[in-house]
N, C-alpha and C positions, 0 to 999 in steps of 0.2 A: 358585322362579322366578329369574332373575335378578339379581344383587344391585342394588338400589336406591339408590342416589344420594342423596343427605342431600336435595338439592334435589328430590329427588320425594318425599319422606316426610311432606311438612309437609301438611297438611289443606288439600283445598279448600275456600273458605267465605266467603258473602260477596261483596265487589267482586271478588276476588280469581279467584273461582269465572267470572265474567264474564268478566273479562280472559285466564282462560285455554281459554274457548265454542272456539276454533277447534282447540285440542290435544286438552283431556280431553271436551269435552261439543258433542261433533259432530251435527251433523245426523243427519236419517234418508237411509241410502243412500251418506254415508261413510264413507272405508273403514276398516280394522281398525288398521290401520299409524297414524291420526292416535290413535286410542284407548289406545294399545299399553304405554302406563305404567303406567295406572288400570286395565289388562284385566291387565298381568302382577300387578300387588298384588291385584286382584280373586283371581285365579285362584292367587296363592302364598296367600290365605287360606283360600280353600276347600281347599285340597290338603292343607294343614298339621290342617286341620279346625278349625282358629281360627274360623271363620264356617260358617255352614248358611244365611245367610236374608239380604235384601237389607239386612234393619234392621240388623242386624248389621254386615255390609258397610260400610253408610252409618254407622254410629256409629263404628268403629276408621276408616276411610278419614279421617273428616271430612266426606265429600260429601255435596252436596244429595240424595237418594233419587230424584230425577229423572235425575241423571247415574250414577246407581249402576245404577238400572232399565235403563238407556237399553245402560249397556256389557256388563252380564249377558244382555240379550237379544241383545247382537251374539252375545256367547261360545254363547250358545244352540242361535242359528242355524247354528254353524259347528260344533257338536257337542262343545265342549271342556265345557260345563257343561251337566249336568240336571236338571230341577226334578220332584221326587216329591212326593207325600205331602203333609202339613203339619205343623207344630208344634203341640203340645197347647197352644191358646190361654186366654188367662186373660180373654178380653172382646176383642172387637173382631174384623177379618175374619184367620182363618187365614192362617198365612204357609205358603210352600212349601219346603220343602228342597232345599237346592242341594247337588248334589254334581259330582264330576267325570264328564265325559261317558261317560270307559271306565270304570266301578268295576272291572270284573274284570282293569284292567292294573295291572303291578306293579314294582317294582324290585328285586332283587337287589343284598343291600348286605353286606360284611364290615369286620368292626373289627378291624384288624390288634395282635398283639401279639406277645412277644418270641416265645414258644414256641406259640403258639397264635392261632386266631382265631375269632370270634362271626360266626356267620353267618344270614343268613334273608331271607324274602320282603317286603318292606314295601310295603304298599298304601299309596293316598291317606287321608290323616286319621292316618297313624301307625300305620295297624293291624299288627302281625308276624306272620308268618304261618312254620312250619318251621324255625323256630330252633334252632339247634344251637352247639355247638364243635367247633370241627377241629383237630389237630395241624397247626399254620404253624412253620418256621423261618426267620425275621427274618435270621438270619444267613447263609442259603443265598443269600442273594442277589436282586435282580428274575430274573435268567434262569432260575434251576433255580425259585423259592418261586413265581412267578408262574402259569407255568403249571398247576402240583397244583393253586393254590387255582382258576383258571379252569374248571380240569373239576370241582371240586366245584361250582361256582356253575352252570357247564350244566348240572350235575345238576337240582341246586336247580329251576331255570328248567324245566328238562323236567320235573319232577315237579307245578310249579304251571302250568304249561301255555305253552311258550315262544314260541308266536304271539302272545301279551296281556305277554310281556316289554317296557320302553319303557326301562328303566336299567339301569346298574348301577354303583353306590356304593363309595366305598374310604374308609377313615377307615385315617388311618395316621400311628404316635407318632413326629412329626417337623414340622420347619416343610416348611411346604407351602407352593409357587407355584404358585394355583388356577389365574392364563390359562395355565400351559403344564402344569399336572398332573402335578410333578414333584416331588420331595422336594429341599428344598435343605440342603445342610450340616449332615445327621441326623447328632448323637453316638452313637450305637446302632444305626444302621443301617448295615453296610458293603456297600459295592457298588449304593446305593442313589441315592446321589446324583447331580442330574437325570436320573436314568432317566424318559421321558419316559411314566408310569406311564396317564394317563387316555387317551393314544395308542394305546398297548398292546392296552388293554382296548376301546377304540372296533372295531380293527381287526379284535379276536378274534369281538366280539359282535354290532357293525354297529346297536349303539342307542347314546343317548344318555349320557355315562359324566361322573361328574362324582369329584372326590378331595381329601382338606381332611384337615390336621390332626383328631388323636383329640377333642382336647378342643372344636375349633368342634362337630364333627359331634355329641358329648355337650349341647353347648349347644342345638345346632336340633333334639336329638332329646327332651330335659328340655321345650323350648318348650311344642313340642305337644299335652303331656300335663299343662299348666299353666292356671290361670286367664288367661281374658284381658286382665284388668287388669293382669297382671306384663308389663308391658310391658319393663321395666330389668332385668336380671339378670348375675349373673358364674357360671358353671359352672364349677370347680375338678377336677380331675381327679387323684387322689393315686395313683399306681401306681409301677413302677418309676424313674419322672420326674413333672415338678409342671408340669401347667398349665394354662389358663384361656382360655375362652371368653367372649365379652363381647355380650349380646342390647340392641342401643338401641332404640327402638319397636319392638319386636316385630321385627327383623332384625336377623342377625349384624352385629356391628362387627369390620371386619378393620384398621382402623388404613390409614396413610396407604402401608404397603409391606406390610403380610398381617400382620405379627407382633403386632398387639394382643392382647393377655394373656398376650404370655411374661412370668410372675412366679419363672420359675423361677431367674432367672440375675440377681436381685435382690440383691443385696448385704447382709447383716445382722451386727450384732455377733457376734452369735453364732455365726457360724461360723466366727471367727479366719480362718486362712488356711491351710483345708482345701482342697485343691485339685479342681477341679470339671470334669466332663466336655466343658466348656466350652474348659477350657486357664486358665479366671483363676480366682482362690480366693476363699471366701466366699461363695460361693454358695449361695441359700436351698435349693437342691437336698441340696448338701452335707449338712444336717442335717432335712432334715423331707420327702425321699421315705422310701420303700420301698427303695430300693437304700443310700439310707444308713441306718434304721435295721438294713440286714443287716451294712452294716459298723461300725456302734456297737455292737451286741451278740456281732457275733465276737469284737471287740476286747475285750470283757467277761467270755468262754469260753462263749458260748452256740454251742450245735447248730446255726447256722441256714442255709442257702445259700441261698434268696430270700424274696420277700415276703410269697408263702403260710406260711413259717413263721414270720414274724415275727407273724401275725395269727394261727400258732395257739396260740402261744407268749402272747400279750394276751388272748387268748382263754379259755386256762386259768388267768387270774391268776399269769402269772407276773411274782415283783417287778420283775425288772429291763427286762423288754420291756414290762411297762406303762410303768413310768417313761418310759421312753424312747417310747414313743408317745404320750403327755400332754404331753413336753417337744416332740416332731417339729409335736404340734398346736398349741404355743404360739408354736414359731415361725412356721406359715403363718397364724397368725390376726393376727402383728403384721405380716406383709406386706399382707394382703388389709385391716387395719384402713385405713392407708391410703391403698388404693384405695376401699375401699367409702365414706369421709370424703369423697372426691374425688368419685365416681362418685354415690351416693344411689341403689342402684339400688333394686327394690324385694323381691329373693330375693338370697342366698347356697345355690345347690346344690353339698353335696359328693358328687362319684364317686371311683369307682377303688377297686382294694382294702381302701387303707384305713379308705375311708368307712363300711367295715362295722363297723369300730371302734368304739364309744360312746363311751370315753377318750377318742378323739382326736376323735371330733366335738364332745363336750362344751368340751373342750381349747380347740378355732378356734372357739365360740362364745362360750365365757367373757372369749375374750382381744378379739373385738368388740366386745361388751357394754361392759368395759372400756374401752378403748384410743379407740372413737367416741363422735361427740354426740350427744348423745340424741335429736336432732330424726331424727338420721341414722337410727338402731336403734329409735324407736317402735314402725311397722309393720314392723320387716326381718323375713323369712324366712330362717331359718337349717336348713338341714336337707339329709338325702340325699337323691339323686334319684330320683325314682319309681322311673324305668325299671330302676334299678339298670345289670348289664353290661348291657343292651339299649340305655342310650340311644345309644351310637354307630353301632349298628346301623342303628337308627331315621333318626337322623340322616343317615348316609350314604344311606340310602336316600330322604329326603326331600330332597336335593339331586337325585339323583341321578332325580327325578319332574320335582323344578321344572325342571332344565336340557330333560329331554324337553317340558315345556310351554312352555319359550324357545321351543325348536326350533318346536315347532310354532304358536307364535305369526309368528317370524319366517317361518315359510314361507307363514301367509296373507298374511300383511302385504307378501311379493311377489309374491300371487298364485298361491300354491301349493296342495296339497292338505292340509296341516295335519294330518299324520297321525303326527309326532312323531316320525320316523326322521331323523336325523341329518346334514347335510350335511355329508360328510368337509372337504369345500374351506370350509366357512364358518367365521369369527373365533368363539374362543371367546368364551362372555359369561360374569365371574366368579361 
């Protein structure tokens, strides 16, 4: 859905709930446009598949179940939500299952990386559907890389039926400026910067396109396949570069300019003043990616030219790339200490290559354990992400749902037909 505002996050409840009758808890026969906060969080819960059932709804929203009832039946009426079935009740009357009003529509999402990319179908609730990898090169640029990966994805689209397409998702390993859909000042990306990428892709496919950083889109794609009470989380992402997605109630935290959870370009003793992709040195990148433990163990005499070999080289016990994978984990575990000190969130998920590691996941959770207060580390979850490579996928694709159910909110809300294709002319929403 659209990203949500700290000031709409907080729970109705209460006097509170009263005072705000005329915004969130409208009359019968007013219109969608007054409802349009409480319907987009309604509908970014069902999408995500966080929520099936009004109780549900009404227990993460905060709201009374009257004003939950009241704006699930608006969404109803207008076809964006539908009520099936029930849930297996334990006592008392059946609930109905909510789902999204098109189940059979989809989004086409890819998780871009250096040599390659993750591709696939991602329905409402997170389901993937046709997933694959493709040969991508990062380095050909947006004008030559863009288009190969666009005819794969109309593949993609025509093979899952490209009349019920409503997105299409980009997760790519760079800072990213969501309202203009553009990569800003990528170290590894040339030719890449502000290419005006969600433009692109609007123009080629005439849906809804949404594009975010690798590590948010790991974080909203980790979400969805998570308990609902993990409402706090940091998503770590370890591949050729370090970084971090941040979930505050249950929505991404993009920080006050998009960049909340770059951990990569953290400063730590440990890395003297090794110089960093960045241009300044000491960089927690420096010593605890993937691209530097290939250059700690070249510098050693080991075989290795990227990340895949450093994981198979750890893999077969060898002494010197464990070391140096336990040592790479101790360094992100004393960054992430604290934030997570700072933060209290209630999971630590690690992705990216070298999350397959055990050394090194043991590594960043010993150095937690350690380093935070106990009150902090009680309940933490520390561990890999479900999704494994998929959650970016996922993620991308679940932006790239919510922005088409923007769309199609904003266009009842002016009276439109809410069919979730894209107003070329209309302001993005992040």
């Amino acid at each position: 859905m659209t990203e949500i505002s700290a000031r709409n996050r907080r729970p109705v409840k209460g006097k509170s709930e009263k005072g705000n009758a005329g915004r969130e808890n409208p009359g019968r026969g007013a219109s969608l446009r007054g409802t349009s906060p409480l319907a987009a969080r309604v509908l970014e819960l069902v999408a995500s598949g966080q929520a099936s059932s009004r109780a549900e709804l009404a227990a993460l929203l905060g709201a009374a179940p009257s004003t939950i009832s009241l704006t699930v039946g608006q969404l109803v009426e207008r076809g964006l939500i539908a009520e099936e079935g029930t849930h297996s009740s334990t006592g008392g009357r059946p609930r109905k299952v909510l789902r999204l009003g098109g189940t059979d529509q989809f989004a086409v999402a890819a998780d871009l990386g250096g040599r390659h990319a993750r591709i696939g179908a991602v329905l409402p609730g997170g389901r993937l559907e046709r997933v694959t990898t493709v040969p991508f090169v990062i380095d050909d640029g947006p004008e030559e890389a863009l288009p190969r990966l666009a005819d794969t994805l109309q593949a993609l689209a025509e093979e899952q039926g490209r009349d019920r397409l409503v997105g299409v998702g980009l997760s790519l390993p760079g800072p990213v400026d969501v309202d203009r859909g553009a990569v800003v000042l990528p170290s590894r990306m040339p030719g890449w910067n502000r290419f005006p990428v969600a433009d692109w892709l609007r123009e080629r496919f005439a849906v809804a396109t949404a594009v975010d950083n690798d590590a948010n889109c790991m974080a909203m794609g980790e979400h969805t396949v998570r308990p609902a009470e993990h409402r706090q989380s940091i998503m770590v992402k370890i591949g050729s570069a370090i970084g971090a997605g941040v979930i505050v109630d249950g929505h991404l935290y993009r920080g006050a300019n998009g960049a909340a959870g770059d951990i990569t370009h953290i400063r730590i003793d440990g890395a003297a003043d090794i110089p960093c992709s960045c241009g300044k040195t000491g960089c927690l990148e420096t010593v605890a990616s993937g691209a530097a433990l290939v250059r700690i163990l070249r510098e050693r005499g080991a075989d290795v030219a990227s990340p895949e070999d450093v994981v198979r080289l750890a893999a077969d016990a060898d002494p010197e790339a464990s070391r140096a994978v336990r040592r790479a984990g101790e360094h992100l575990g004393q960054v992430l200490a604290a934030n997570v000190n700072f933060f209290n969130p209630d999971a630590v998920y690690l992705g990216g290559i070298l999350s397959t590691l055990e050394p090194f996941v043991a590594a960043v959770r010993s150095r937690l354990y350690e380093s935070c207060h106990p009150l902090v580390t009680e309940h933490l979850t520390i561990e890999r992400a479900r999704l494994g490579a998929d959650a970016g996928v996922v993620g991308a694709g679940q932006f790239a749902l919510q922005r088409a159910m923007a769309d199609a909110l904003r266009g009842l809300g002016a009276g439109g037909s809410g069919a979730g294709r894209p107003d070329p002319h209309a302001p993005r929403t992040p």
